[in-house]
mmCIF file as Biopython writes it, N, C-alpha, C and O atoms, coordinates in Angstrom:
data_model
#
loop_
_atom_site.group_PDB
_atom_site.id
_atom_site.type_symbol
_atom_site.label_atom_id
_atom_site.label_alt_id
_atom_site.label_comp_id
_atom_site.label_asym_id
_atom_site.label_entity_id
_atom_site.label_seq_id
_atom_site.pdbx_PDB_ins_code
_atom_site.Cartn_x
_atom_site.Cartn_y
_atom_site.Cartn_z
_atom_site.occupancy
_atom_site.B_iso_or_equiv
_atom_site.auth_seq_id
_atom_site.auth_asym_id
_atom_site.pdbx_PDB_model_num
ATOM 1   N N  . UNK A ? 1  ? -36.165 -84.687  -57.454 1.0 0.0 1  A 1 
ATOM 2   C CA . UNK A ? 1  ? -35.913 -85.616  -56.381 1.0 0.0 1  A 1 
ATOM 3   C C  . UNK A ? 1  ? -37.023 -86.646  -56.295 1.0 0.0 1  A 1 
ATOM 4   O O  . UNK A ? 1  ? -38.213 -86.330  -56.293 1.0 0.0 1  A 1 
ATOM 5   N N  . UNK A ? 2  ? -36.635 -87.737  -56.233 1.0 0.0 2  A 1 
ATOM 6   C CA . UNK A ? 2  ? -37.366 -88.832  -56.015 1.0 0.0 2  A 1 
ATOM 7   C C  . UNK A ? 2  ? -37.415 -89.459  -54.868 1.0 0.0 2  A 1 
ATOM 8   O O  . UNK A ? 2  ? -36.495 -90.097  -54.356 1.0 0.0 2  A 1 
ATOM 9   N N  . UNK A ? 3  ? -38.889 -89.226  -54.285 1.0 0.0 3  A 1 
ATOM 10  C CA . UNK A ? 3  ? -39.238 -89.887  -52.827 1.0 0.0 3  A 1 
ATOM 11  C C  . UNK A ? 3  ? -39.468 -91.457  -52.610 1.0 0.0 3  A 1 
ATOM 12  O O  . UNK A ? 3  ? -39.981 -92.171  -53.472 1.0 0.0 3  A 1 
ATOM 13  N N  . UNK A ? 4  ? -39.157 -91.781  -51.719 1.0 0.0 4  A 1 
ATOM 14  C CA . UNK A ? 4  ? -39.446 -93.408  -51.512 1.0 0.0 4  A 1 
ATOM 15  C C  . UNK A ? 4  ? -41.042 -93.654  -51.299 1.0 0.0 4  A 1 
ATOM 16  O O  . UNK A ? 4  ? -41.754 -94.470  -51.884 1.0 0.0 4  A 1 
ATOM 17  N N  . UNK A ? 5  ? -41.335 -92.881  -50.473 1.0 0.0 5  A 1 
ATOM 18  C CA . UNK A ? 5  ? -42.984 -92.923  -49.600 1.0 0.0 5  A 1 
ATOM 19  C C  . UNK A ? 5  ? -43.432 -91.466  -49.800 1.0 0.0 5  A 1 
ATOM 20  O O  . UNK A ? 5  ? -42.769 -90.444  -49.621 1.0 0.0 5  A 1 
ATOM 21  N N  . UNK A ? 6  ? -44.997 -91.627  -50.305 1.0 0.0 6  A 1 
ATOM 22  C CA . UNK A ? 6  ? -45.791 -90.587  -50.138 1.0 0.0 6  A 1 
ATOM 23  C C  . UNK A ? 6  ? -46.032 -89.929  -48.714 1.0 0.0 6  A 1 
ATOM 24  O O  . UNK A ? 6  ? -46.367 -90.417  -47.634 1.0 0.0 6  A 1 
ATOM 25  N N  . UNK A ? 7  ? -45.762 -88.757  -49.081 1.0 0.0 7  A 1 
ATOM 26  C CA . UNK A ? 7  ? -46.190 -88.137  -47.542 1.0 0.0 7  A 1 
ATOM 27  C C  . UNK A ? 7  ? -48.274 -88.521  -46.842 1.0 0.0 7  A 1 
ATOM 28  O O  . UNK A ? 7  ? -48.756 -88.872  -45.765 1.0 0.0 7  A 1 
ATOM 29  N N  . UNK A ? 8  ? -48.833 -88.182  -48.200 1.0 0.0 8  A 1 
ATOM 30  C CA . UNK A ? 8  ? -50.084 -88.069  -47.962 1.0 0.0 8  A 1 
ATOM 31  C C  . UNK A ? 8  ? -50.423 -89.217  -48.799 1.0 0.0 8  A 1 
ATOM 32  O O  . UNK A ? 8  ? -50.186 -89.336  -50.001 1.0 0.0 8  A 1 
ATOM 33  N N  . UNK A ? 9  ? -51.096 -90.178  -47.905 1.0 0.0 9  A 1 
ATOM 34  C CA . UNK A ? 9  ? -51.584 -91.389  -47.996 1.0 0.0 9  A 1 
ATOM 35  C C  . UNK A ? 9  ? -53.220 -92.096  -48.345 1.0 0.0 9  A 1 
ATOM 36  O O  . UNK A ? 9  ? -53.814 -91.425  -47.501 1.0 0.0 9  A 1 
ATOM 37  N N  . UNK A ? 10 ? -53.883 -92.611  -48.726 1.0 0.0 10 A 1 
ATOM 38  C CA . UNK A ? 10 ? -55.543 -92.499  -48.731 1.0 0.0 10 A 1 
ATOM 39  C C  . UNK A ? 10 ? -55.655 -93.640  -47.734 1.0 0.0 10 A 1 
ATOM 40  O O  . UNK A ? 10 ? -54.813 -94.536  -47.666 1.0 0.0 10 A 1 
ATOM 41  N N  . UNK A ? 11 ? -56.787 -93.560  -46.927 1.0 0.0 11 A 1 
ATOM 42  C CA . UNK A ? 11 ? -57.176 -94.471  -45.909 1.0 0.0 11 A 1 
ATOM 43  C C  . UNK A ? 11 ? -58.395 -94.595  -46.183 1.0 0.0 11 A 1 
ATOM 44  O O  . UNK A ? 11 ? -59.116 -93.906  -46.904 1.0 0.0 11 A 1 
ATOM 45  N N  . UNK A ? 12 ? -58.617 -95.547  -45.553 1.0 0.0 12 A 1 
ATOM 46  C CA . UNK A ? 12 ? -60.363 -96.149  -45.141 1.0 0.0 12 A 1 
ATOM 47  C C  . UNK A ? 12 ? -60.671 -95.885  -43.646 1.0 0.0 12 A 1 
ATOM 48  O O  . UNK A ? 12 ? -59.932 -96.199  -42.713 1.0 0.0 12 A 1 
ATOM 49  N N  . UNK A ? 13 ? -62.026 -95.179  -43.542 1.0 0.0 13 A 1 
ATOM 50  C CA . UNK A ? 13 ? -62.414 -95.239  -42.070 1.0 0.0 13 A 1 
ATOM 51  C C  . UNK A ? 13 ? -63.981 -95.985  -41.978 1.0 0.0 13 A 1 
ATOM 52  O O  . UNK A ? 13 ? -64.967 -95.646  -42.633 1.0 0.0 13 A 1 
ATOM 53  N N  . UNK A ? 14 ? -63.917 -96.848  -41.194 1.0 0.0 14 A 1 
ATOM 54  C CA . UNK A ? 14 ? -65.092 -97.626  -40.872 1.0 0.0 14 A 1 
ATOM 55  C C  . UNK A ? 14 ? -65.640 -97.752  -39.515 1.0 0.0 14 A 1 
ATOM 56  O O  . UNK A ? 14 ? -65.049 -97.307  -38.531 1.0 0.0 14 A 1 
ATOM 57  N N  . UNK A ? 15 ? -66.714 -98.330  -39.467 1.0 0.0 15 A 1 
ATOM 58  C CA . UNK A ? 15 ? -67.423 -97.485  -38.301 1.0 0.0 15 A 1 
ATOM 59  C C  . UNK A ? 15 ? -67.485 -98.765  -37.173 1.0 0.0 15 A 1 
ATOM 60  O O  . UNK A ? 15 ? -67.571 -99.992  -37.203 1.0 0.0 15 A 1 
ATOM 61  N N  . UNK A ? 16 ? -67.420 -98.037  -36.494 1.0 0.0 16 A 1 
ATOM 62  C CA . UNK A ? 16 ? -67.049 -99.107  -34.650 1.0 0.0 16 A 1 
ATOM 63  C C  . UNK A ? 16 ? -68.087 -99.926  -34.249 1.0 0.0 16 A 1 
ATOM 64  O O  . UNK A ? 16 ? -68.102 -101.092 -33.856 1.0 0.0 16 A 1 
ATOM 65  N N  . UNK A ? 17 ? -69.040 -99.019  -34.439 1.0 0.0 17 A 1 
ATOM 66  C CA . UNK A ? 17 ? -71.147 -99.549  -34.217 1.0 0.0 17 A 1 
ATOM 67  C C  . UNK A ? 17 ? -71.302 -100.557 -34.986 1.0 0.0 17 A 1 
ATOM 68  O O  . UNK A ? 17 ? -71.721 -101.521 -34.346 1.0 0.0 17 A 1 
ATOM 69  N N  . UNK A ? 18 ? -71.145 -100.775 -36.121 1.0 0.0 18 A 1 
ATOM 70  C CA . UNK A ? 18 ? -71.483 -102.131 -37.178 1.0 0.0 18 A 1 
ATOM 71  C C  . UNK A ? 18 ? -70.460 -103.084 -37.231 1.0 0.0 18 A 1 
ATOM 72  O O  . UNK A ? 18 ? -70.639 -104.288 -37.414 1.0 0.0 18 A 1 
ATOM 73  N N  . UNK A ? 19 ? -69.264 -102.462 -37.051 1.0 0.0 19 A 1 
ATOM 74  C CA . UNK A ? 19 ? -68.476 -104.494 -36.755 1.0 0.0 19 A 1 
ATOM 75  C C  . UNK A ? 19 ? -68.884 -104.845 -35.323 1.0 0.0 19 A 1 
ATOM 76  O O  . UNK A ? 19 ? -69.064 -106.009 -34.966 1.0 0.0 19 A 1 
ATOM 77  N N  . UNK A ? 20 ? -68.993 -104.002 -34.682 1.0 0.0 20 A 1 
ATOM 78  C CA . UNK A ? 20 ? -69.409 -104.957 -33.308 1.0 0.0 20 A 1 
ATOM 79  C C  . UNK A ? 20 ? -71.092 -105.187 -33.220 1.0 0.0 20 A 1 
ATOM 80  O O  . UNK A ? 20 ? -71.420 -105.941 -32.305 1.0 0.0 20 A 1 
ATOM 81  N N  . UNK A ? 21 ? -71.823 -104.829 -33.761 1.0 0.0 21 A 1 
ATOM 82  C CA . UNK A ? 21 ? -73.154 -105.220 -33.513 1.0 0.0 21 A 1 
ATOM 83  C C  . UNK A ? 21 ? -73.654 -106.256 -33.842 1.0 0.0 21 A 1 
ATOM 84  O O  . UNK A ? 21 ? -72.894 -107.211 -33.681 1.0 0.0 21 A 1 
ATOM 85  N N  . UNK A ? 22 ? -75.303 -106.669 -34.526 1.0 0.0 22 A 1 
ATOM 86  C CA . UNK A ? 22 ? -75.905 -108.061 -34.482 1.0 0.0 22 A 1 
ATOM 87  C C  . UNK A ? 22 ? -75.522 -108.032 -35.761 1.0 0.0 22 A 1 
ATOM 88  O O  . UNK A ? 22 ? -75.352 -107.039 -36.469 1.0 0.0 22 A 1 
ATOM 89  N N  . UNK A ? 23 ? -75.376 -109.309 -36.064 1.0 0.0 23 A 1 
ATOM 90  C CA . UNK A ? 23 ? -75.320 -109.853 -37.500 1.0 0.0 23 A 1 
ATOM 91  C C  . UNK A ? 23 ? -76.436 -109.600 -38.546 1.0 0.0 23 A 1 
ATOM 92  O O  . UNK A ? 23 ? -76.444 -109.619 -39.777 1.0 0.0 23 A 1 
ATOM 93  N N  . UNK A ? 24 ? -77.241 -109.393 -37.735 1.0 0.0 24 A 1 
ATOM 94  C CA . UNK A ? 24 ? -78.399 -108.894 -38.700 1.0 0.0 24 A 1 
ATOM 95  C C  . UNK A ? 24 ? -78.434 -107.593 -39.376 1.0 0.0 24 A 1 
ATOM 96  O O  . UNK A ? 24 ? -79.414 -107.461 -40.109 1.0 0.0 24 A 1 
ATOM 97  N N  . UNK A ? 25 ? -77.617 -106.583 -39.326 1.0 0.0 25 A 1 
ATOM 98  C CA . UNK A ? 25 ? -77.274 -105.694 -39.782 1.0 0.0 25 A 1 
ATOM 99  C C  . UNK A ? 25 ? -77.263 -105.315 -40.959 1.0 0.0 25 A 1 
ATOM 100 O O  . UNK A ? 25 ? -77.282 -106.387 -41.563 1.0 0.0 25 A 1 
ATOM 101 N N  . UNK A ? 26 ? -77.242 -104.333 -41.888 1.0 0.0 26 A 1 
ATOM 102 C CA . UNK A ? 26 ? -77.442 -104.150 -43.212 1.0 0.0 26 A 1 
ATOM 103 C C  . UNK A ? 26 ? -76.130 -103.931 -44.157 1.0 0.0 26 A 1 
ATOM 104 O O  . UNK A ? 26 ? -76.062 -104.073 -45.377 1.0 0.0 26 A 1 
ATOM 105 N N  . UNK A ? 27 ? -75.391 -103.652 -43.494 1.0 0.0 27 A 1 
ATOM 106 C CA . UNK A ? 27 ? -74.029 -103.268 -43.789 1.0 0.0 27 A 1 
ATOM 107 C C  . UNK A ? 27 ? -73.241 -102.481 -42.780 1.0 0.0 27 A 1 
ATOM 108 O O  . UNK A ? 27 ? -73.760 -102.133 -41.719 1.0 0.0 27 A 1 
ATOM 109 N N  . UNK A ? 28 ? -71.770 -102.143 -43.144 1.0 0.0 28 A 1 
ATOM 110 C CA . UNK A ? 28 ? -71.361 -101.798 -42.517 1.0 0.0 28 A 1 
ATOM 111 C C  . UNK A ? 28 ? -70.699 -100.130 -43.375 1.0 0.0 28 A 1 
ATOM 112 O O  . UNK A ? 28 ? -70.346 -100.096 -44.554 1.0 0.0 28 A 1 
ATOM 113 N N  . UNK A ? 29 ? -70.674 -98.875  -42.392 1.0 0.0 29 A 1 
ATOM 114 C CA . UNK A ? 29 ? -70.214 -97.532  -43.080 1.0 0.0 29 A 1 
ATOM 115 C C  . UNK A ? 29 ? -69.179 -97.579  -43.217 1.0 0.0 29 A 1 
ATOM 116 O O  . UNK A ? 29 ? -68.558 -97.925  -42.212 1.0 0.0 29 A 1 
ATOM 117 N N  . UNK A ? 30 ? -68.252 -97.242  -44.632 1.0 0.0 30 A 1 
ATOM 118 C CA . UNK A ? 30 ? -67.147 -96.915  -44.940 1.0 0.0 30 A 1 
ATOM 119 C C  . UNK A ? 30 ? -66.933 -95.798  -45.506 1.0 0.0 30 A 1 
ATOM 120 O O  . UNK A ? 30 ? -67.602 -95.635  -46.526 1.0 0.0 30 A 1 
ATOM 121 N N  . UNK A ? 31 ? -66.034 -94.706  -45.139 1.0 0.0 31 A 1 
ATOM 122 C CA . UNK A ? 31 ? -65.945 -93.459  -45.874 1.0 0.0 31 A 1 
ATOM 123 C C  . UNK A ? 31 ? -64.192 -93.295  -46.350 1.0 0.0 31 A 1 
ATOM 124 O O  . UNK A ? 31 ? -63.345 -93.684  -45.545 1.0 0.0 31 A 1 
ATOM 125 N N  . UNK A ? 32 ? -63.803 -92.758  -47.560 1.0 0.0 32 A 1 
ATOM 126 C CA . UNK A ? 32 ? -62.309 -92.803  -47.764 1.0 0.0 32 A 1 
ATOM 127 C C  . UNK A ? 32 ? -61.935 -91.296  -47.580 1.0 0.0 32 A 1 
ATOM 128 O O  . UNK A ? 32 ? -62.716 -90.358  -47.743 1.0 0.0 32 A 1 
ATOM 129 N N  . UNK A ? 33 ? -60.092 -91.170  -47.069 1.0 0.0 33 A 1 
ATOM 130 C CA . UNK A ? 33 ? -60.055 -90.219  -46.595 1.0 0.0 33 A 1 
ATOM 131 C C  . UNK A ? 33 ? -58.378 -89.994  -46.914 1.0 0.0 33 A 1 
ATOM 132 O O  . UNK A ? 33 ? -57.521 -90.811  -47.252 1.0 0.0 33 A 1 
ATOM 133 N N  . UNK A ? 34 ? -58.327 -89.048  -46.746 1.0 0.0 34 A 1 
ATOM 134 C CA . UNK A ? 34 ? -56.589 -89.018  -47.211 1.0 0.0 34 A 1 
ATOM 135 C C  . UNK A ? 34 ? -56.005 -88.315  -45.631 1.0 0.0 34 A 1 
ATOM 136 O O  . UNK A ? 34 ? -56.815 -87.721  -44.919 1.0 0.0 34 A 1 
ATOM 137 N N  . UNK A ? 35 ? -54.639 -88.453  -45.236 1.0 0.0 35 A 1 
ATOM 138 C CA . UNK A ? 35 ? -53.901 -88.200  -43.939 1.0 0.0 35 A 1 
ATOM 139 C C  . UNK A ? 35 ? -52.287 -87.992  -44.420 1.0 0.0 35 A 1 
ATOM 140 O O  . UNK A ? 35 ? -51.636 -88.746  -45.143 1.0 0.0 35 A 1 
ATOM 141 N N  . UNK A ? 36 ? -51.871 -86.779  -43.812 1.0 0.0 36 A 1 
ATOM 142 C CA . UNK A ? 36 ? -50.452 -86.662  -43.682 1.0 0.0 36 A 1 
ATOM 143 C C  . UNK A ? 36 ? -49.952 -87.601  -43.148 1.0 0.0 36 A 1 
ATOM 144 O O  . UNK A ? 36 ? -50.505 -87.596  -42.048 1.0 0.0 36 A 1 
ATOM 145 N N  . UNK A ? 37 ? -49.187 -88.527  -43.164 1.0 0.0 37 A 1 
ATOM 146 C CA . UNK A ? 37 ? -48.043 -89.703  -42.638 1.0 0.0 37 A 1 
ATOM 147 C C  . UNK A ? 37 ? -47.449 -88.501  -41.805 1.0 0.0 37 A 1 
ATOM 148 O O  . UNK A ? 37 ? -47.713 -88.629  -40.610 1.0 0.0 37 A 1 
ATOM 149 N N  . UNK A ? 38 ? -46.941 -87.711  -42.013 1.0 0.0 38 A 1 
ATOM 150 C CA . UNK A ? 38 ? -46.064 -87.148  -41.258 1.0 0.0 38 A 1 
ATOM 151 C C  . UNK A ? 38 ? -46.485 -86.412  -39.634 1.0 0.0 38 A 1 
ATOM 152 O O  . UNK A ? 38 ? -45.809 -86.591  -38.622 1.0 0.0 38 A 1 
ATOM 153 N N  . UNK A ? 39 ? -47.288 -85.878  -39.678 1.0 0.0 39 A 1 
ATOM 154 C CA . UNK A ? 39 ? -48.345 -85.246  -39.047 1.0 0.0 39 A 1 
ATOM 155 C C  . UNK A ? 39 ? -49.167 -86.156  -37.987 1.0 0.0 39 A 1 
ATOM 156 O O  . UNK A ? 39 ? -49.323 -85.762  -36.831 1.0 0.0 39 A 1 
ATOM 157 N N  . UNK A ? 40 ? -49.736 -87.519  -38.487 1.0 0.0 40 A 1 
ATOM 158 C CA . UNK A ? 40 ? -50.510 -88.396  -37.788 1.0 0.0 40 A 1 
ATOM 159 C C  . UNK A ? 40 ? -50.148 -89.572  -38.292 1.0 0.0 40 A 1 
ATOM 160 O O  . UNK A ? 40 ? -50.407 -90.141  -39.353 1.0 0.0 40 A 1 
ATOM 161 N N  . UNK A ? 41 ? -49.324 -89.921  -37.095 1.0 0.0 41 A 1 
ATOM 162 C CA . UNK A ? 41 ? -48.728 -91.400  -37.566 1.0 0.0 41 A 1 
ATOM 163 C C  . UNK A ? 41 ? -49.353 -92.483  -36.787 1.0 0.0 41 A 1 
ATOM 164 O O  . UNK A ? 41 ? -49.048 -93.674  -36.867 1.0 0.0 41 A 1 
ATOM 165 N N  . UNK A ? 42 ? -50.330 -91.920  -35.964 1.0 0.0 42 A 1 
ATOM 166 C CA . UNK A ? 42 ? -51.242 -93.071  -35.022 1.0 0.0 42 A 1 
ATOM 167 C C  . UNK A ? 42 ? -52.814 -93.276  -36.557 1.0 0.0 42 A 1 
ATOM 168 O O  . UNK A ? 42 ? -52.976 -92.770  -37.668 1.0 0.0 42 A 1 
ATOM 169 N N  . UNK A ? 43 ? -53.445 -94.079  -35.875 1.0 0.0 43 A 1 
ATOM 170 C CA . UNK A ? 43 ? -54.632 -94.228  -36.776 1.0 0.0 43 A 1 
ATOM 171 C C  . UNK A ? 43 ? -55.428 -93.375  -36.515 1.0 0.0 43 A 1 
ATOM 172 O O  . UNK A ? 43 ? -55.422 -92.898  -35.380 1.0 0.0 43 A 1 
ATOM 173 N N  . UNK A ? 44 ? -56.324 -92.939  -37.456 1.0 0.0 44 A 1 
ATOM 174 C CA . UNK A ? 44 ? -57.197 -91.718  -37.490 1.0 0.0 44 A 1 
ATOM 175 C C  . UNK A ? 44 ? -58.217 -92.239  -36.962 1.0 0.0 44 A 1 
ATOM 176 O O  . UNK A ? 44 ? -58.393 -93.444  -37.142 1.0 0.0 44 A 1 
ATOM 177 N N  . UNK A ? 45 ? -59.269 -91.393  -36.080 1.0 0.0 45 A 1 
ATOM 178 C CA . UNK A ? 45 ? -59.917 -91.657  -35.603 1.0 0.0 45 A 1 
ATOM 179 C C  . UNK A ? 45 ? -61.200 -90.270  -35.656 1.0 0.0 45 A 1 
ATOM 180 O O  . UNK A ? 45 ? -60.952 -89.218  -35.066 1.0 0.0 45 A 1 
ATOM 181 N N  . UNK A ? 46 ? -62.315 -90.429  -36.302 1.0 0.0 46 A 1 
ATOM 182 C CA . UNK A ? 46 ? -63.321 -89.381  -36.750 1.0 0.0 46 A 1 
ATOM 183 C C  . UNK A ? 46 ? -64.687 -89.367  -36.233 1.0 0.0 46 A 1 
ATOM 184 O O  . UNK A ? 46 ? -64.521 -89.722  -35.066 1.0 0.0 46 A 1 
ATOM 185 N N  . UNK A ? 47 ? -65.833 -89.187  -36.387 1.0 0.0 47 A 1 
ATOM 186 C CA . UNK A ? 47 ? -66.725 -88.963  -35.849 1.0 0.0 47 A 1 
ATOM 187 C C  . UNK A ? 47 ? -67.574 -88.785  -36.920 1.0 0.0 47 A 1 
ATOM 188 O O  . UNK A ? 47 ? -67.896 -87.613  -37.121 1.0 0.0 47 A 1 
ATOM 189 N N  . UNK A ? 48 ? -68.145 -89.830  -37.853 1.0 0.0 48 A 1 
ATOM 190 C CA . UNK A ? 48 ? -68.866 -89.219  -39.234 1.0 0.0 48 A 1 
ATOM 191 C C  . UNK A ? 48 ? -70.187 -90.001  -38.865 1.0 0.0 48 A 1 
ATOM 192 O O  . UNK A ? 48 ? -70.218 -90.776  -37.910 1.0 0.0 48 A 1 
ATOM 193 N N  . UNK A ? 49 ? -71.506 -89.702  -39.848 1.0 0.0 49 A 1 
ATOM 194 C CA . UNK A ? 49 ? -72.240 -90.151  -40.033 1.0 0.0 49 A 1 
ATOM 195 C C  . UNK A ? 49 ? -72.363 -91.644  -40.492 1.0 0.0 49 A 1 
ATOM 196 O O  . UNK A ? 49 ? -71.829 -91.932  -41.563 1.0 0.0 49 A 1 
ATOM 197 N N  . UNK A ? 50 ? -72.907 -92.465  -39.902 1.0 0.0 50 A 1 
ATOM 198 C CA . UNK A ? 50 ? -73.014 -93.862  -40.440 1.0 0.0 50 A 1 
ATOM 199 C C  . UNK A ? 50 ? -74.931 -93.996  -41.079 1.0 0.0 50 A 1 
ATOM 200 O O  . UNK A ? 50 ? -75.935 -94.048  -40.368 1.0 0.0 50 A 1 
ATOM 201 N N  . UNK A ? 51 ? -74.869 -94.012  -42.233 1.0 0.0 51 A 1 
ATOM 202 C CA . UNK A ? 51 ? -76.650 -94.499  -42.650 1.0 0.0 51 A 1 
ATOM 203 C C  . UNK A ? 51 ? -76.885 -95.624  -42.377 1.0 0.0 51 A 1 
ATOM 204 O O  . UNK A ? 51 ? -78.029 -95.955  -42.690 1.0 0.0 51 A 1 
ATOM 205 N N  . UNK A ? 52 ? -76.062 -96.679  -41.741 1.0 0.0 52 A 1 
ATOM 206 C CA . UNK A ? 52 ? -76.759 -97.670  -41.018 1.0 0.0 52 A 1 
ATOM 207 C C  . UNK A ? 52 ? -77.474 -97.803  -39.777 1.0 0.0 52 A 1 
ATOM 208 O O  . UNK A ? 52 ? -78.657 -98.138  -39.732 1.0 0.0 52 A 1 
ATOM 209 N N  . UNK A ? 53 ? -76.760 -97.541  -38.757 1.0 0.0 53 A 1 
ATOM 210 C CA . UNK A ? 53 ? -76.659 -97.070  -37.423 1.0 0.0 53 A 1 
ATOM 211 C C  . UNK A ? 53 ? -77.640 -95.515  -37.611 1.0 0.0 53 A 1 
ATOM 212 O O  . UNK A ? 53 ? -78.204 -95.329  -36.533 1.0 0.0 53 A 1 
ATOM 213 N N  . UNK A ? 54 ? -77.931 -94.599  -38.430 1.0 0.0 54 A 1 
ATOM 214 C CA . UNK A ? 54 ? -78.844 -93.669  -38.313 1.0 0.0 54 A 1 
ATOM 215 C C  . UNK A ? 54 ? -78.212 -92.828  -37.634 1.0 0.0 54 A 1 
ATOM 216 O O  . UNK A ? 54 ? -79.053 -92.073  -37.148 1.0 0.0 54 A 1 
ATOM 217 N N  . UNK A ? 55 ? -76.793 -92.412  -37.200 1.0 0.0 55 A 1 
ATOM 218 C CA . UNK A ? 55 ? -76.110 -91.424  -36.063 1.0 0.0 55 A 1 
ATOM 219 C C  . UNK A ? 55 ? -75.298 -90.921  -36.062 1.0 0.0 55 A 1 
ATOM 220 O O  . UNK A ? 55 ? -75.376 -90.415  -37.182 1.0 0.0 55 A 1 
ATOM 221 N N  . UNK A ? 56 ? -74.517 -90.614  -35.705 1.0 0.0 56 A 1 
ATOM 222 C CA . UNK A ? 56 ? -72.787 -89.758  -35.982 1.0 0.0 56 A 1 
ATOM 223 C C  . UNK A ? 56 ? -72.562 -90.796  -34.732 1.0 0.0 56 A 1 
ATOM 224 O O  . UNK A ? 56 ? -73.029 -90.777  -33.593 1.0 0.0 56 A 1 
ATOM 225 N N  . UNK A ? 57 ? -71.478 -91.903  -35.517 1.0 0.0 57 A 1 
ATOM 226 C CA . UNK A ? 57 ? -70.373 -92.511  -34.932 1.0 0.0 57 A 1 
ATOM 227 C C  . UNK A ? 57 ? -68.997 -92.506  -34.893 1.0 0.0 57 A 1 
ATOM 228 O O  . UNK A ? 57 ? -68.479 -91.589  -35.531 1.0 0.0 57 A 1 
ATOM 229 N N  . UNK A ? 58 ? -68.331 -93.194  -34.384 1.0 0.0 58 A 1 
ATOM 230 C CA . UNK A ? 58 ? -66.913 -93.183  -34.515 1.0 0.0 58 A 1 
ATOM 231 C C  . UNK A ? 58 ? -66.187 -93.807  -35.362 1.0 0.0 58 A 1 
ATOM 232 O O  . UNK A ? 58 ? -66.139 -95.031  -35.240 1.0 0.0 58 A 1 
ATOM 233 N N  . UNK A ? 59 ? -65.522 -93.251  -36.308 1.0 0.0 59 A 1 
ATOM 234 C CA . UNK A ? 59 ? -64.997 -93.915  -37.465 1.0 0.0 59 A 1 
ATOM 235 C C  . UNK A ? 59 ? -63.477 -94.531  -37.210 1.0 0.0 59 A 1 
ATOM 236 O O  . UNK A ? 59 ? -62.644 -93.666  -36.942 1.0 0.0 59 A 1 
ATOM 237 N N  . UNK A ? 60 ? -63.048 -95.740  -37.249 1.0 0.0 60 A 1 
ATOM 238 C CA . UNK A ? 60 ? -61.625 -95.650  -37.259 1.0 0.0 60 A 1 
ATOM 239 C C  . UNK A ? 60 ? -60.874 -96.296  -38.494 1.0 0.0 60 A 1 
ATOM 240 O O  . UNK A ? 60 ? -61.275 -97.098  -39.338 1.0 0.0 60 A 1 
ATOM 241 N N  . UNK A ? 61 ? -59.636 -95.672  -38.316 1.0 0.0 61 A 1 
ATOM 242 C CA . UNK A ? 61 ? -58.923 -96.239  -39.811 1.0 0.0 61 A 1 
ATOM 243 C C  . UNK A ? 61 ? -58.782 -97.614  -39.503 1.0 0.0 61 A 1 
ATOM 244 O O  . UNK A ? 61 ? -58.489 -98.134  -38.427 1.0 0.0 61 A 1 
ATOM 245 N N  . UNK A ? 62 ? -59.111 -98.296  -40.956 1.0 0.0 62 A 1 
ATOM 246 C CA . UNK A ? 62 ? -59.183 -99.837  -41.275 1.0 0.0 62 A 1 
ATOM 247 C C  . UNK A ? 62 ? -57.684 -100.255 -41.465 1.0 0.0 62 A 1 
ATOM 248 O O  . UNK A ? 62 ? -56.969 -99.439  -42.047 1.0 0.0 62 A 1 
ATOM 249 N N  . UNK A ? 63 ? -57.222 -101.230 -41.113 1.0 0.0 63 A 1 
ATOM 250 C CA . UNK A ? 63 ? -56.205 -102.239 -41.868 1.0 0.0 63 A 1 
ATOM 251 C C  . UNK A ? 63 ? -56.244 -102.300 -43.101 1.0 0.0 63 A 1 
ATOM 252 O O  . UNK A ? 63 ? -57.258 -102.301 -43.799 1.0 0.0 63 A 1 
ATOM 253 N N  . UNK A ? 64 ? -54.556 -102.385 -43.620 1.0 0.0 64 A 1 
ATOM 254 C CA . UNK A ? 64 ? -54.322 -102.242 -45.034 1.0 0.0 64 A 1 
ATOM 255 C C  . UNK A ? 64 ? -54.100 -103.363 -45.272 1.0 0.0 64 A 1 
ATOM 256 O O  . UNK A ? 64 ? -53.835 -103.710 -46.423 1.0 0.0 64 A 1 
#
């Protein structure tokens, strides 16, 4: 059987602290991540380490 759409998808999660902060910034944290479509059909939303920011922030899934 041949599916139209993958159930399990790869995403990007990036961090909340560095797009909104000063421009002076060093970069911004990105970590990749895979998610059931079926299961979580809102955007993922995590809590990972950012080495910019130095902290455990809030990660959210990026635009495709």
């Amino acid at each position: 059987m041949v599916k139209g759409k993958e159930i399990r998808i790869t995403i990007n999660l990036e961090c909340t602290e560095c797009t909104r902060g000063d421009k002076r910034k060093k970069g911004i944290s990105r970590y990749t991540t895979r998610k059931n479509r079926r299961n979580t059909p809102i955007r993922l939303e995590l809590k990972k380490f950012c080495c910019y920011c130095n902290k455990h922030t809030l990660h959210r899934e990026m635009k495709k």
